[in-house]
C-alpha positions in Angstrom: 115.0 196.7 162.2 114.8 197.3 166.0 111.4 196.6 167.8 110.0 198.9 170.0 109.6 197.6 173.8 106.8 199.7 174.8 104.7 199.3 171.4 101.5 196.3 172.1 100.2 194.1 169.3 96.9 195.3 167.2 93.7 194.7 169.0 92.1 192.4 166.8 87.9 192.0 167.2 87.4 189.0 168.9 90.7 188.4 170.1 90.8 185.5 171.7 92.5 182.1 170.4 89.3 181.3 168.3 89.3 185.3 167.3 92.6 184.8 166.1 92.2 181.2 164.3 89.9 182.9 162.1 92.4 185.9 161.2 95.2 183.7 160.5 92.5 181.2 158.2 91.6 184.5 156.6 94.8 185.7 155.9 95.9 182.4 154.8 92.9 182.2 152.1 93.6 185.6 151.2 97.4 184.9 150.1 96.1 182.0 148.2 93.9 184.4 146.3 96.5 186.8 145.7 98.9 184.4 144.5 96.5 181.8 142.3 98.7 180.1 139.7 101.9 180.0 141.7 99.5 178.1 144.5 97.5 176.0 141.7 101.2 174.8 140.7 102.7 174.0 144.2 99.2 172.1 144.8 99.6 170.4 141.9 103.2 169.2 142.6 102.2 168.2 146.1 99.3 166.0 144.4 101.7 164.7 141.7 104.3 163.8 144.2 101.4 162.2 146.7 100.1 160.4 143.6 103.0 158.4 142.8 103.6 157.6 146.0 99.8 156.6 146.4 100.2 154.5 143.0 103.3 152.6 144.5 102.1 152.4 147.7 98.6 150.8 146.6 100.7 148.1 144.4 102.7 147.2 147.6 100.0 146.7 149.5 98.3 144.8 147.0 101.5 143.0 146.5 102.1 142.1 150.2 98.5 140.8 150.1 99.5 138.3 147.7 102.6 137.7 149.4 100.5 137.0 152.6 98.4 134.8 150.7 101.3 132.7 148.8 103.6 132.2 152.3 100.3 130.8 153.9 101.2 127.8 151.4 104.9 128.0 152.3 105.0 124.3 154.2 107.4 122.4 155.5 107.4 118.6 154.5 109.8 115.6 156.9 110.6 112.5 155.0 111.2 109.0 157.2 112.0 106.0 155.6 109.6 103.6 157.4 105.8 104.3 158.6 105.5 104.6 162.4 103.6 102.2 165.0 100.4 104.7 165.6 102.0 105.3 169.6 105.2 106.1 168.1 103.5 108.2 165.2 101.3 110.3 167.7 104.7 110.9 170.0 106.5 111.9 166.9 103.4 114.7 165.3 102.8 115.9 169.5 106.8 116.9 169.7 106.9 118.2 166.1 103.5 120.5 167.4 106.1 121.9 170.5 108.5 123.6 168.3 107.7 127.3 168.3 106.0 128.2 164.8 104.4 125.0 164.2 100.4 126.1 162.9 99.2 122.7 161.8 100.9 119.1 160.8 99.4 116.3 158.9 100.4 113.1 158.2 100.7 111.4 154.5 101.6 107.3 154.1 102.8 105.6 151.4 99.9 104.8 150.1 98.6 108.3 149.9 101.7 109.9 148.6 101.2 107.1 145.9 97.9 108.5 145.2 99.2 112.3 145.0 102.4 110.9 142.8 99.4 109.7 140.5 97.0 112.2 140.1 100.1 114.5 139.5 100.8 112.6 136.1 97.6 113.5 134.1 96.5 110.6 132.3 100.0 108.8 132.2 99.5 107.1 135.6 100.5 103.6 133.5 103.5 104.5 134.2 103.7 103.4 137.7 101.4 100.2 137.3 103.7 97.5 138.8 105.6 100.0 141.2 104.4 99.7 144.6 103.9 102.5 147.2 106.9 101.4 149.0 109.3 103.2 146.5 107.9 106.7 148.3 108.6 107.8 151.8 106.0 109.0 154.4 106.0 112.4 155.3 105.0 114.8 158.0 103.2 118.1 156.5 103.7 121.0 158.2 102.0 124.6 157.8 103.5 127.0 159.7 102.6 130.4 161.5 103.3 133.5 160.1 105.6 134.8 162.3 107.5 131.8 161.2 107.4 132.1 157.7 110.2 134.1 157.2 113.7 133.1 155.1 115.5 133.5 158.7 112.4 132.0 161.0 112.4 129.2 158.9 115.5 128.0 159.2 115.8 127.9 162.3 112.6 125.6 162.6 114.3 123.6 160.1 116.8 123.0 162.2 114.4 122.8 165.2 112.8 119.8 163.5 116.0 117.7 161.9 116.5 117.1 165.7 113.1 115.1 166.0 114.8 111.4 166.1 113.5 109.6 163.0 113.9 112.1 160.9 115.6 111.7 157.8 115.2 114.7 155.2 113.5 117.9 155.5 112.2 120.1 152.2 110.7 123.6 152.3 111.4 125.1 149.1 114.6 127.1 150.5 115.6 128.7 147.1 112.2 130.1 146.4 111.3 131.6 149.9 114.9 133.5 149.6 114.2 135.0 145.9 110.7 135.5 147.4 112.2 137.9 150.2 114.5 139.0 148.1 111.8 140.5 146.1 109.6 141.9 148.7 112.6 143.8 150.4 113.8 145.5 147.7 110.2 146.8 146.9 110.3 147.9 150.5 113.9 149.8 149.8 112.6 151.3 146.3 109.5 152.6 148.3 111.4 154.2 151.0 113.8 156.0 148.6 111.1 157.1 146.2 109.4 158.5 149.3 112.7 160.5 150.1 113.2 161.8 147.3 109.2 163.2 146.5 109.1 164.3 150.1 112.4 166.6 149.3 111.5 167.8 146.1 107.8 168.8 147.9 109.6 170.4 150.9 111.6 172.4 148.1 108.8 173.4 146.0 106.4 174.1 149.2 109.5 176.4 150.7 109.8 178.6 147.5 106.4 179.0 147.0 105.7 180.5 150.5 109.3 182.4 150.3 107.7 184.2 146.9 104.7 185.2 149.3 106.9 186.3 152.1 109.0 188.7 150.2 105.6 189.7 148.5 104.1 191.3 151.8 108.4 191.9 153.2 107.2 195.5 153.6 103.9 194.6 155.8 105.8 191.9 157.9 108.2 194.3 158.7 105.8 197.2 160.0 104.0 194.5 161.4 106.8 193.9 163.4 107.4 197.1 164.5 103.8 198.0 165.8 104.6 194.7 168.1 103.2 191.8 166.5 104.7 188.3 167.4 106.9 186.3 164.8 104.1 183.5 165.4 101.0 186.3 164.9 103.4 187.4 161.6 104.3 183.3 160.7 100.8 182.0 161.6 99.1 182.9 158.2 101.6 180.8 156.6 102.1 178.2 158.4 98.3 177.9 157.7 98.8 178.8 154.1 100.9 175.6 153.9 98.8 173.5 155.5 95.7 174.2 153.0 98.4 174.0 150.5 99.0 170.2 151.8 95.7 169.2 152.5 93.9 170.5 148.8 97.0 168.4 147.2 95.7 165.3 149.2 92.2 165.3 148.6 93.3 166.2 145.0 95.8 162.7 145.3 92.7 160.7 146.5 90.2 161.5 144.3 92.8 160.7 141.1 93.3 157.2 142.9 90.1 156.8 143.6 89.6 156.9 140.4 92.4 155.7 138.7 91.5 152.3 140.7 87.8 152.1 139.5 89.0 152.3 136.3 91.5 149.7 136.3 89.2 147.5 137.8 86.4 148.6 134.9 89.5 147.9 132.5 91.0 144.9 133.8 88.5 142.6 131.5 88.9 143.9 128.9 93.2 142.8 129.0 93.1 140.2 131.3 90.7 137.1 130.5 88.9 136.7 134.0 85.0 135.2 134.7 83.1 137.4 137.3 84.3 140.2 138.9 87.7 141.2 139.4 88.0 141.3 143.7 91.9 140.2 143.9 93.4 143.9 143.4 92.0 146.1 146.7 92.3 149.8 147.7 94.1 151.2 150.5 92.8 150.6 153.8 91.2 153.6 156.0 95.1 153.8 157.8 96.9 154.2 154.4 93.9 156.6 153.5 94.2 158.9 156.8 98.1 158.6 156.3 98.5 160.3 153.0 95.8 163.4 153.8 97.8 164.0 156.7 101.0 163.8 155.4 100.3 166.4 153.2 99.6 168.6 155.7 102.3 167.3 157.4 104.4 167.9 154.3 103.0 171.4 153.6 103.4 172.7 157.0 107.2 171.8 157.0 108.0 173.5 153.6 105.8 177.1 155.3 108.5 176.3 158.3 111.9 175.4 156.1 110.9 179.0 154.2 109.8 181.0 157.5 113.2 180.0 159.0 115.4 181.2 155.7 113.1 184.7 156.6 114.0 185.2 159.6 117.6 184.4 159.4 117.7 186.8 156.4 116.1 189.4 159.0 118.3 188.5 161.7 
């Protein structure tokens, strides 16, 4: 229908930008009233689509955590055959210090890598009686920094330090740092696909659910329109309507994981044997927190938009 030119928007009391913030609040509220169970469901698909990614996203975090924690014991260990003069010993530890990466480096004789090869066999140490500490090289013990930690980054220190002269073998547990990142990247791609796919189906669900309230009120809209209303004074309501829609579904997501993690934590005894208190599983930080409640906004506000835009080109 054609607009007319000369026709001016509704006064509205207290129009001015907070005057008209509290019309569009109130005429989003009063949608959600009108259209209870068909809002209760789209709320409680948003939740149920923010709770799994919550679930996955608080494992991931715990499990990167861990993952933190383990590479911090990720080392790199140089063999040489003979033990260095102590000049030659401190040139070789200050050059193996210059190479990018390098956090701390320690240095193990034969004696003590006797000692180690010892305590390591539990009661059968008669074993070696006789051998002497000769048999075993000396090593160079290196932790490294975490930038450096990597499956990529620590190859290339690897073959940073094999050109240190005297030398002779380098060991850093090669196979298990590559299943290691293996692991932790395909986690990382199951996460961002998971999210893809929730945040579709929420867009699809949010969409219809405003559409049904659209093409409730067609009618209004439309004289609406014709008195002179903007299409944002006519969209506002439900762009807001979407965004209560997204933030009730993510207060709804944190308080289930709120609780669902208490009560693992409460319930973890009871199927794991521990002593003490359980502290190694942790919640989501504050940044993880803010980042959910507002992408449910986020997420409800883009579904009110992908169904205001199928309006108006079915208008057009």
């Amino acid at each position: 229908m054609s607009r007319n030119k000369n026709s001016k928007r509704p006064t509205l009391s207290g129009d001015a930008p907070g005057g008209r913030l509290g019309y569009f609040l109130g005429r989003a509220i009063l949608n959600l009233r009108q259209n209870v169970m068909v809002n209760v469901l789209t709320i409680g698909t948003i939740s149920l689509a923010l709770l799994i990614v919550s679930l996955f996203l608080l494992v991931f975090v715990n499990l990167e955590s861990t993952a933190e924690e383990w590479s911090g014991k990720i080392q790199v260990t140089a063999y040489f055959d003979q033990e260095l003069p102590p000049q030659e010993l401190n040139q070789l530890m200050n050059r193996i210090k210059a190479i990018e990466g390098t956090s701390r480096v320690s240095y193990v004789n034969k004696n003590e890598a006797m000692k180690r090869f010892r305590s390591r066999l539990k009661g059968q140490e008669t074993l070696l009686d006789g051998v002497p500490a000769d048999v075993l090289p000396a090593s160079v013990e290196i932790a490294l920094k975490r930038s450096s930690r990597q499956e990529g980054a620590i190859e290339h220190y690897v073959a940073q330090l094999k050109k240190v002269p005297g030398i002779n073998e380098v060991q850093y547990g090669e196979e298990w740092v590559r299943r290691f990142n293996a692991f932790m990247n395909f986690l990382r791609f199951l996460g961002a696909l998971l999210g893809a796919f929730l945040v579709l189906a929420v867009l699809f669900i949010v969409s219809n659910t405003i559409r049904l309230t659209i093409y409730a009120r067609k009618d209004e809209l439309e004289v609406m329109e014709l008195v002179g209303a903007t299409r944002f004074f006519i969209k506002a309501p439900f762009l807001v309507e979407g965004m209560i829609q997204g933030a009730a579904g993510s207060i709804c997501t944190l308080i289930i994981l709120v609780a669902a993690y208490f009560g693992f934590l409460h319930g973890v005894p009871n199927f794991i044997p521990i002593s003490g208190t359980f502290t190694g599983f942790s919640f989501l930080p504050p940044v993880h927190i803010a980042g959910i409640f507002i992408g449910g906004i986020v997420l409800g506000l883009l579904g009110s938009l992908t169904s205001l835009r199928r309006f108006s080109d079915n208008q057009s």
